[in-house]
C-alpha positions as CSV (number, residue, x, y, z in Angstrom):
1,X,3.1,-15.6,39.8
2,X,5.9,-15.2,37.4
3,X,4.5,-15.0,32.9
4,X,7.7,-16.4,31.1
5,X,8.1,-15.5,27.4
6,X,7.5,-19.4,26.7
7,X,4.0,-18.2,28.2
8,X,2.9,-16.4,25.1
9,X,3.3,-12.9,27.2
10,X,4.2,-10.8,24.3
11,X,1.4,-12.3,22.2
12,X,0.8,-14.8,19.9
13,X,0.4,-13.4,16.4
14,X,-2.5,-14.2,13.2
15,X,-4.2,-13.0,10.6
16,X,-8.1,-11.4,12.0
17,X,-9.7,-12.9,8.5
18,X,-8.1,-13.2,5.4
19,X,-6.4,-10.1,3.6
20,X,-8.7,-7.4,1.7
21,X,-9.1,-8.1,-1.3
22,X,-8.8,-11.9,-1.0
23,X,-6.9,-11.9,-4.6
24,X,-5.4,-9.2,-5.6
25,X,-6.2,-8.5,-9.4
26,X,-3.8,-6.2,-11.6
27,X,-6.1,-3.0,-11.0
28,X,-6.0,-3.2,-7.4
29,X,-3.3,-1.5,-6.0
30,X,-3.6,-1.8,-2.2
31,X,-3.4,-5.1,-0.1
32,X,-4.9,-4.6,3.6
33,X,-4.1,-7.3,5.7
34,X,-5.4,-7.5,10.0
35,X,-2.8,-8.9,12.3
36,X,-4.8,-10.0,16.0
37,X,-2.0,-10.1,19.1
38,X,-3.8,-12.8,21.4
39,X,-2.3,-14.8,24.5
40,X,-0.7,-11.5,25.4
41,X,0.2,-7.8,25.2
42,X,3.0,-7.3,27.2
43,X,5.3,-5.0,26.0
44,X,6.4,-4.2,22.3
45,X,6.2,-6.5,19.8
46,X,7.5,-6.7,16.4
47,X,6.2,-8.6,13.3
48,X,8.1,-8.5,10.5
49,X,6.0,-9.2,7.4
50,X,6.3,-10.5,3.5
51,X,3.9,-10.3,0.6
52,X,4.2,-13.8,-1.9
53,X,2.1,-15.6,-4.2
54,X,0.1,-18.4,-2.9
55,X,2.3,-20.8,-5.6
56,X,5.8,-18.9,-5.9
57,X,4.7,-18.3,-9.6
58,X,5.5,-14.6,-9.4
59,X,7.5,-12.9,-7.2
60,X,6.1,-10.0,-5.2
61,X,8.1,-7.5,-5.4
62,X,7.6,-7.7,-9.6
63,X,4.1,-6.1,-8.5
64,X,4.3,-4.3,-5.3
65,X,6.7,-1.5,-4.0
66,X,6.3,-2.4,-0.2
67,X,6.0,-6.7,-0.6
68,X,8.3,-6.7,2.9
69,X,8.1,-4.8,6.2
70,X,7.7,-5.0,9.9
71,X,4.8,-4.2,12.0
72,X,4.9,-2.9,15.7
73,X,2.1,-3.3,18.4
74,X,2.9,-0.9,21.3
75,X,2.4,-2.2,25.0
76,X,-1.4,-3.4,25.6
77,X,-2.4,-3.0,22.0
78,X,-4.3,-5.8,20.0
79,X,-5.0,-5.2,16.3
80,X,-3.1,-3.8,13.7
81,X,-3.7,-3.4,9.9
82,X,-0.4,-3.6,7.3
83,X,-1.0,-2.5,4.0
84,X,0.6,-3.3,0.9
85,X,1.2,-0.8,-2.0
86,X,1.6,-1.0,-5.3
């Protein structure tokens, strides 16, 4: 049996619940957000990230110093949590 890349073998990437905190108000100053690798863990994967508004009202970078960035899973692993500063 052959697992082609079309076969989700590297993963298939989501969100494990919505971010923490939900909304971010001005005093917060950490975004925590759980990726979930399913379908898949085959080798190193790479997600790259961005942090926006829900309505493009207000541009993330006005707010947070890391609003881009990349995450990687290593071979075999499942869960990883990004985090966004201020």
């Amino acid at each position: 049996m052959t697992v082609l890349k079309s076969d989700n073998a590297n993963g298939l990437f989501g969100f494990d619940g919505p971010c923490q905190p939900p909304l971010v108000p001005m005093s917060v100053n950490e975004l925590n957000c759980t990726i979930r690798r399913d379908r898949g863990s085959y080798g190193v994967a790479t997600v790259v990230w961005q942090t926006a508004s829900a309505d493009n009202s207000a541009s993330a970078s006005q707010y947070f110093i890391n609003h881009t960035g990349l995450v990687m899973f290593a071979d075999e692993q499942t869960v990883m949590v990004s985090s966004t500063a201020e």
